[in-house]
C-alpha positions, 0 to 999 in steps of 0.5 A, a space after each residue: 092139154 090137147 098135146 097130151 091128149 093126143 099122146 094118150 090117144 095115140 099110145 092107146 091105139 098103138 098098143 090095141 092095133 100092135 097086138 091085133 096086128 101081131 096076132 095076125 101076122 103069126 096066124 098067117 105065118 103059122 098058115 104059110 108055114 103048112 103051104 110052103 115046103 122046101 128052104 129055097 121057097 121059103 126064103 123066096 116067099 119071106 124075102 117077098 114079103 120083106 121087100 113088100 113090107 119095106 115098101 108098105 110100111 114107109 107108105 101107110 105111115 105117110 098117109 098116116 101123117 096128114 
């Protein structure tokens, strides 16, 4: 029962914190797109923010874990 529980729970808070999650990302997506002119800049700053992404995501996800 608390397997299921859990799954429930756990299904909930992926698709609260998914959708917030993604409505900020285009709200600053939305931002740097006014602040950033010129392709060269913004393949620097979308490549920055990859790298920081492949970095961060592994690391929330463990400290999710325990």
């Amino acid at each position: 029962m608390a397997a299921v529980f859990a799954e429930l729970l756990f299904g909930l808070v992926r698709s609260l914190v998914g959708d917030w999650l993604r409505q900020a990302a285009l709200a600053v997506c939305a931002w740097l797109d006014t602040r950033i002119h010129g392709r060269a800049a913004r393949f620097v700053v979308g490549g920055l923010l990859g790298l920081a992404a492949y970095i961060l995501i592994p690391v929330i996800a463990g400290l999710l874990g325990f």
